[in-house]
PDB file of N, CA, C and O in Angstrom:
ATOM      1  N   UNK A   1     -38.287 -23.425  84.636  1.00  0.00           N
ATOM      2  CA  UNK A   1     -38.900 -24.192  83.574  1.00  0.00           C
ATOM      3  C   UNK A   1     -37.836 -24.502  82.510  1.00  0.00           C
ATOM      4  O   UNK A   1     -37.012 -23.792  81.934  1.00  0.00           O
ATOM      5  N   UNK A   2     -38.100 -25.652  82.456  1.00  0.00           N
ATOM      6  CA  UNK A   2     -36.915 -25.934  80.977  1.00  0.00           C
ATOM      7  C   UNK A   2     -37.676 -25.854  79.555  1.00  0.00           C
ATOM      8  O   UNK A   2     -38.892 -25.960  79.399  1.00  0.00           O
ATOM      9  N   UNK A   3     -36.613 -25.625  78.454  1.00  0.00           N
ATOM     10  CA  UNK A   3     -37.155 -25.947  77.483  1.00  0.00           C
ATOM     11  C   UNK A   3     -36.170 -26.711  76.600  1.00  0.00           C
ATOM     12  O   UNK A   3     -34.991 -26.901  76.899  1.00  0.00           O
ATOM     13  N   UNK A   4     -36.868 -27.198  75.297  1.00  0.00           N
ATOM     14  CA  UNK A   4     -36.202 -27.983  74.013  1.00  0.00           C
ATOM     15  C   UNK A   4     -35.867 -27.330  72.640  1.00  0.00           C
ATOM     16  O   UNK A   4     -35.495 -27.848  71.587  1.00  0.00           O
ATOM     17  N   UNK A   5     -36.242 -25.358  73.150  1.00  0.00           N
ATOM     18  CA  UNK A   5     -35.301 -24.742  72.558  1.00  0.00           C
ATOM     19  C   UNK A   5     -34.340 -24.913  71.356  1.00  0.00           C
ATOM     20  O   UNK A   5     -34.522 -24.705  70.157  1.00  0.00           O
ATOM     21  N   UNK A   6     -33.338 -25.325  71.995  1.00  0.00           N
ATOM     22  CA  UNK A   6     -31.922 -26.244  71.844  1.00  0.00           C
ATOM     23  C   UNK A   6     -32.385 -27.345  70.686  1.00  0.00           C
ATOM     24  O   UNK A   6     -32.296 -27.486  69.466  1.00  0.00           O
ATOM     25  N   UNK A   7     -32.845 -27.923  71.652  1.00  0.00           N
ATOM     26  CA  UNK A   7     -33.135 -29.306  70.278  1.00  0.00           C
ATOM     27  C   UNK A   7     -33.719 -29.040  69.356  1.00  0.00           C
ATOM     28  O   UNK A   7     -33.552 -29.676  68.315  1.00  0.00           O
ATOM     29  N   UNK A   8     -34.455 -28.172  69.434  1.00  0.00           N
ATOM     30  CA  UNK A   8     -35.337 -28.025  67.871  1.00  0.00           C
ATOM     31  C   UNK A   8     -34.434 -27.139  67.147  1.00  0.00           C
ATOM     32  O   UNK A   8     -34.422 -27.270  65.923  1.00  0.00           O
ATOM     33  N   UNK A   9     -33.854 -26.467  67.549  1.00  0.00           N
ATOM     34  CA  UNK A   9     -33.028 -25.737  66.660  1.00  0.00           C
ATOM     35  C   UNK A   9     -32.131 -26.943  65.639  1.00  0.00           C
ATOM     36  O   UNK A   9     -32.018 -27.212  64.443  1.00  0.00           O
ATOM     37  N   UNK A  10     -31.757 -27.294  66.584  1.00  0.00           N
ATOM     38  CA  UNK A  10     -30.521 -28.597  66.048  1.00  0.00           C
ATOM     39  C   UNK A  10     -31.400 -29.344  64.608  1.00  0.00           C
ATOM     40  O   UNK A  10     -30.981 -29.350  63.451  1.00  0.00           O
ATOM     41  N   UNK A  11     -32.642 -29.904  65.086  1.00  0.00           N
ATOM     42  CA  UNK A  11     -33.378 -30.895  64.201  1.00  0.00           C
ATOM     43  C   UNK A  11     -33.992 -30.055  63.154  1.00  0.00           C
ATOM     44  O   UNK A  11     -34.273 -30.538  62.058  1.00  0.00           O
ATOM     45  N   UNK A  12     -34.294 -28.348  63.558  1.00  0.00           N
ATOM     46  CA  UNK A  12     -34.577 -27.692  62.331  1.00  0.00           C
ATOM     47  C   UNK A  12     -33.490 -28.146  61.546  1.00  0.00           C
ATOM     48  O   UNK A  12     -33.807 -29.031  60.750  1.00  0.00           O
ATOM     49  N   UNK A  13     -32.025 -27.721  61.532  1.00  0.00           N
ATOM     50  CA  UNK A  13     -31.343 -27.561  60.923  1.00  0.00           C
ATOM     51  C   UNK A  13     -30.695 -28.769  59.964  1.00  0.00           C
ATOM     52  O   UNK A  13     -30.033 -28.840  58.929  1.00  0.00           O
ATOM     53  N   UNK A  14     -31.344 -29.755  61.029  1.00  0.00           N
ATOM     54  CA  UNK A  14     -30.952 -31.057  60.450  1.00  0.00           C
ATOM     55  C   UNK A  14     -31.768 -31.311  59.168  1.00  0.00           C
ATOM     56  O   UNK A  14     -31.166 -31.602  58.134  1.00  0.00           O
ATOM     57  N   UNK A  15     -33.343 -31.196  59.189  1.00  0.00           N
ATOM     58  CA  UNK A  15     -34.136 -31.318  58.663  1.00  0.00           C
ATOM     59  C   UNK A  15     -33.822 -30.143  57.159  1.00  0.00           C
ATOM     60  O   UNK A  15     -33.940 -30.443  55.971  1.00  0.00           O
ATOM     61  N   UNK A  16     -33.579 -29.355  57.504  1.00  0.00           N
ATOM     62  CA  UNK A  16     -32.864 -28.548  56.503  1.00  0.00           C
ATOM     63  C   UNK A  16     -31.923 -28.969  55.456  1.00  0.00           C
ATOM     64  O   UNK A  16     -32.170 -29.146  54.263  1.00  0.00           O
ATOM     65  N   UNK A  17     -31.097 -29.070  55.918  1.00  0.00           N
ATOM     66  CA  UNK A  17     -30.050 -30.614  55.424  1.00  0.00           C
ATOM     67  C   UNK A  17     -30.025 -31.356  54.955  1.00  0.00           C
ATOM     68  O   UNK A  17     -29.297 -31.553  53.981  1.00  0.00           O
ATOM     69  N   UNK A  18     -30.950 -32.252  55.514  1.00  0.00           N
ATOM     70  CA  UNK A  18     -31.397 -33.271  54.673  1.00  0.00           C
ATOM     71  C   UNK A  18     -32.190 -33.083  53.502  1.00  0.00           C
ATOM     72  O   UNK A  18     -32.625 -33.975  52.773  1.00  0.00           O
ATOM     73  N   UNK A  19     -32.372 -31.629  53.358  1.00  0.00           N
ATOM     74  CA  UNK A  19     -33.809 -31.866  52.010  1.00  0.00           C
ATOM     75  C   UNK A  19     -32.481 -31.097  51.106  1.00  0.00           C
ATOM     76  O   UNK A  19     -32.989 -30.883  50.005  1.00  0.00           O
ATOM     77  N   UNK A  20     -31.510 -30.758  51.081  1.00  0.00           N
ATOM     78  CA  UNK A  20     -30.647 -29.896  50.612  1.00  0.00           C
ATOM     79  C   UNK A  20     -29.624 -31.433  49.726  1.00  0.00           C
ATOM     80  O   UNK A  20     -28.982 -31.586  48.687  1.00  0.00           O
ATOM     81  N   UNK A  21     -30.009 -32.246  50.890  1.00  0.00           N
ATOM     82  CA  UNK A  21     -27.899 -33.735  50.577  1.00  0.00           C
ATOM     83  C   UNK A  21     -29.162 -34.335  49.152  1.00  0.00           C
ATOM     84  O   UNK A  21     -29.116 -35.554  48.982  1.00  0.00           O
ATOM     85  N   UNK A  22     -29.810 -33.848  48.564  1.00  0.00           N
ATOM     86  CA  UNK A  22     -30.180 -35.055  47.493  1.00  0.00           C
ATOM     87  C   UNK A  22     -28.728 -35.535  46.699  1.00  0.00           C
ATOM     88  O   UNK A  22     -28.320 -36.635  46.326  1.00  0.00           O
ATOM     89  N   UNK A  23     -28.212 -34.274  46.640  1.00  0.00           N
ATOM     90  CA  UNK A  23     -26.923 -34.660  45.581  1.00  0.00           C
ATOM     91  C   UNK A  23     -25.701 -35.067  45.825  1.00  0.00           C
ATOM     92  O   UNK A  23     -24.732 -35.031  45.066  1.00  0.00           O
ATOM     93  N   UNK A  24     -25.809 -35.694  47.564  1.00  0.00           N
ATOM     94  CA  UNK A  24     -24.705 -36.203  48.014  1.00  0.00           C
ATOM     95  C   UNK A  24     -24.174 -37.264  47.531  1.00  0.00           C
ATOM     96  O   UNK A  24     -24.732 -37.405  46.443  1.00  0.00           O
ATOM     97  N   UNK A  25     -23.473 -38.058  47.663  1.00  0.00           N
ATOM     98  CA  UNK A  25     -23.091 -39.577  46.838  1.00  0.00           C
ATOM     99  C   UNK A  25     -23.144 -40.521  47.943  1.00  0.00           C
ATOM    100  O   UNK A  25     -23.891 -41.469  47.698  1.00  0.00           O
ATOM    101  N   UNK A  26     -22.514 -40.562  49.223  1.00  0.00           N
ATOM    102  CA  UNK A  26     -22.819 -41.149  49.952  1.00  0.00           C
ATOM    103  C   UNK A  26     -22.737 -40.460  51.407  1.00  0.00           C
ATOM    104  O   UNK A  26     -22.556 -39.243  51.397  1.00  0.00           O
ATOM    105  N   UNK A  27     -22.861 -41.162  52.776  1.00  0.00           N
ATOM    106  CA  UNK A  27     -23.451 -40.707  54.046  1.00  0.00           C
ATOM    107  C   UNK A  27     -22.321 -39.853  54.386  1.00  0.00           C
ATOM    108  O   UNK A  27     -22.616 -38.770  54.892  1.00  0.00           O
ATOM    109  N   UNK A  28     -21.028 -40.131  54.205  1.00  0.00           N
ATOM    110  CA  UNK A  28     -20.216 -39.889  54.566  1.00  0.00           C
ATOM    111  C   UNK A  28     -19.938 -38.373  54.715  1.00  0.00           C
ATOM    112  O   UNK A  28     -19.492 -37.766  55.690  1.00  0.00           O
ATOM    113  N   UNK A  29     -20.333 -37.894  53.438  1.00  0.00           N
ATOM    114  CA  UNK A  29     -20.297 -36.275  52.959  1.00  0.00           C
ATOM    115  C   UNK A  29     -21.450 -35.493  53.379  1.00  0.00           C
ATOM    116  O   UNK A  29     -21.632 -34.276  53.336  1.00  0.00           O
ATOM    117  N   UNK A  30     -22.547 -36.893  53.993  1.00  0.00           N
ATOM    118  CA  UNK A  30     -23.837 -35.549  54.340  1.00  0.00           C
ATOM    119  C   UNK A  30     -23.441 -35.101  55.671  1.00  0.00           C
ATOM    120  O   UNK A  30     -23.586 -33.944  56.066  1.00  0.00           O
ATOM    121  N   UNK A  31     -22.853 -36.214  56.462  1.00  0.00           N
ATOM    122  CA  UNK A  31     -22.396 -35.906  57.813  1.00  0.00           C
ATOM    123  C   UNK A  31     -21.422 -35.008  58.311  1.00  0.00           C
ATOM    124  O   UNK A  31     -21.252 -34.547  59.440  1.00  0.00           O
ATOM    125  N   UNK A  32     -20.534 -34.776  56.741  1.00  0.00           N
ATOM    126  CA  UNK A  32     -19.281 -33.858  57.346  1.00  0.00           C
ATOM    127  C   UNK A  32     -19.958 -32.811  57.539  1.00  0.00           C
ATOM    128  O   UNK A  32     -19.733 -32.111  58.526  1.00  0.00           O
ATOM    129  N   UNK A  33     -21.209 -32.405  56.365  1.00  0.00           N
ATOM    130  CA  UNK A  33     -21.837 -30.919  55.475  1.00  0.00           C
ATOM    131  C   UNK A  33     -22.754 -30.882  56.871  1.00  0.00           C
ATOM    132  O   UNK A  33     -23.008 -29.715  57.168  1.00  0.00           O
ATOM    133  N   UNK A  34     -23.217 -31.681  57.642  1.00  0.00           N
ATOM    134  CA  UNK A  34     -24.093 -31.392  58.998  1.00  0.00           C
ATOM    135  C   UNK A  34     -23.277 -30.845  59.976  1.00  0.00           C
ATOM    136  O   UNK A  34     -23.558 -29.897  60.709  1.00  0.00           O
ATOM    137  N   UNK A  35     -22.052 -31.616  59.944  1.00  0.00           N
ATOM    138  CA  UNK A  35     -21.726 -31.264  60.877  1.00  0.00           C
ATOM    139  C   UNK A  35     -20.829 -29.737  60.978  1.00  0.00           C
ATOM    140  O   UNK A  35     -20.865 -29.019  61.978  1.00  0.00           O
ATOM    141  N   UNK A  36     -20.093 -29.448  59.824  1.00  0.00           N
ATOM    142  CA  UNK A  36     -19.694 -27.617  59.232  1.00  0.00           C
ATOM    143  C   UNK A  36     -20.834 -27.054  59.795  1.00  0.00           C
ATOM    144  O   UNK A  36     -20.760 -26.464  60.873  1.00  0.00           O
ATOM    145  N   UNK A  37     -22.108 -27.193  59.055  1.00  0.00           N
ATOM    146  CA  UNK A  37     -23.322 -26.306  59.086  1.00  0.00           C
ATOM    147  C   UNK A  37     -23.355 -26.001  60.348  1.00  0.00           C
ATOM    148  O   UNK A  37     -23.198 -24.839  60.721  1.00  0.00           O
ATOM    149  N   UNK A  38     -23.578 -27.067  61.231  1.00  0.00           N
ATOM    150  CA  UNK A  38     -23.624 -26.901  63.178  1.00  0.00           C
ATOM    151  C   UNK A  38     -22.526 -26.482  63.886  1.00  0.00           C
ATOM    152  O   UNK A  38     -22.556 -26.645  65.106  1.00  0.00           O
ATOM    153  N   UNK A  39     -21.259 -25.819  63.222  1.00  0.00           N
ATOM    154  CA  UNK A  39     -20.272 -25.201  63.642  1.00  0.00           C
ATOM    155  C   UNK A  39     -18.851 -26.152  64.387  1.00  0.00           C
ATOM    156  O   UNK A  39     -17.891 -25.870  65.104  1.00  0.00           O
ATOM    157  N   UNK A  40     -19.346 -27.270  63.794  1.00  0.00           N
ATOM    158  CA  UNK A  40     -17.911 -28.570  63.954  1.00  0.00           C
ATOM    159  C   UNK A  40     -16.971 -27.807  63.350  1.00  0.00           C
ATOM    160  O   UNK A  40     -16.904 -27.367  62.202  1.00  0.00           O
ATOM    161  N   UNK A  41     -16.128 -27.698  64.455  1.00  0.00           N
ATOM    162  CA  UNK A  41     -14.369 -27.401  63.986  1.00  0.00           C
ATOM    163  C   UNK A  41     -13.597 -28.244  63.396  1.00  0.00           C
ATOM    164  O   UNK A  41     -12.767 -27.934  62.541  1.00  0.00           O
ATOM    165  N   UNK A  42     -13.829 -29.455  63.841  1.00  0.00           N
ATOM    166  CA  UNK A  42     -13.215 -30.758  63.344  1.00  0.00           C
ATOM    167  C   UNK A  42     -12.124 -31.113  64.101  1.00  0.00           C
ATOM    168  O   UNK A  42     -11.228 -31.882  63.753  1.00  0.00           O
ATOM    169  N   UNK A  43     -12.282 -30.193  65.749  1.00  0.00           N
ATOM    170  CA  UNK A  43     -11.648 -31.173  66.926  1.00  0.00           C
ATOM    171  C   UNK A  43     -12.615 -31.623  67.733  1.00  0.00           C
ATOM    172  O   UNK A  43     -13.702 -31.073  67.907  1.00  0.00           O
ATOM    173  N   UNK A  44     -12.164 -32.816  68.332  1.00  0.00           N
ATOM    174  CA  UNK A  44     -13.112 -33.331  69.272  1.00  0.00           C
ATOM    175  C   UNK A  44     -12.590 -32.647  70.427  1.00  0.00           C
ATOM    176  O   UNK A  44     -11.375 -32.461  70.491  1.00  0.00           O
ATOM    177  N   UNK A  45     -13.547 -32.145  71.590  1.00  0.00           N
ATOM    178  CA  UNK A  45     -12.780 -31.418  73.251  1.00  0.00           C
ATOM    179  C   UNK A  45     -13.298 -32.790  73.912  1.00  0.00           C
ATOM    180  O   UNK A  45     -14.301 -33.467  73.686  1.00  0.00           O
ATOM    181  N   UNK A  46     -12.449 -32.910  74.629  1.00  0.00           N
ATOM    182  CA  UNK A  46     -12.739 -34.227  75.831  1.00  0.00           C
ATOM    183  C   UNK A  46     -12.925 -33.581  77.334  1.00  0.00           C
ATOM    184  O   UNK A  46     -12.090 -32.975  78.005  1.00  0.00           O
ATOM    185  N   UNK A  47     -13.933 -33.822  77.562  1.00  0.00           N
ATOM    186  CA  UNK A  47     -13.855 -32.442  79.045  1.00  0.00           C
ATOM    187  C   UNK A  47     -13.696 -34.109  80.323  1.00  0.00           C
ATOM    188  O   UNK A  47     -13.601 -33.947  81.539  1.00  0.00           O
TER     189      UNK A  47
END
């Protein structure tokens, strides 16, 4: 059986996030702060 687990975790966290960026200035900075939060290193792996 599969589950979406996984994804909801992700969209909790997103959803989290988003109620947190009111004081962002623009998209640019909510995306970096999503993407830290979700454990982005800030390399891309190319498999």
């Amino acid at each position: 059986s599969q589950s979406n687990g996984i994804t909801e975790g992700f969209h909790t966290k997103m959803e989290m996030m988003s109620r947190r960026a009111y004081g962002f200035r623009n998209f640019e900075n909510y995306r970096l702060r999503v993407l830290a939060h979700c454990g982005w290193n800030g390399v891309f792996s190319r498999v």
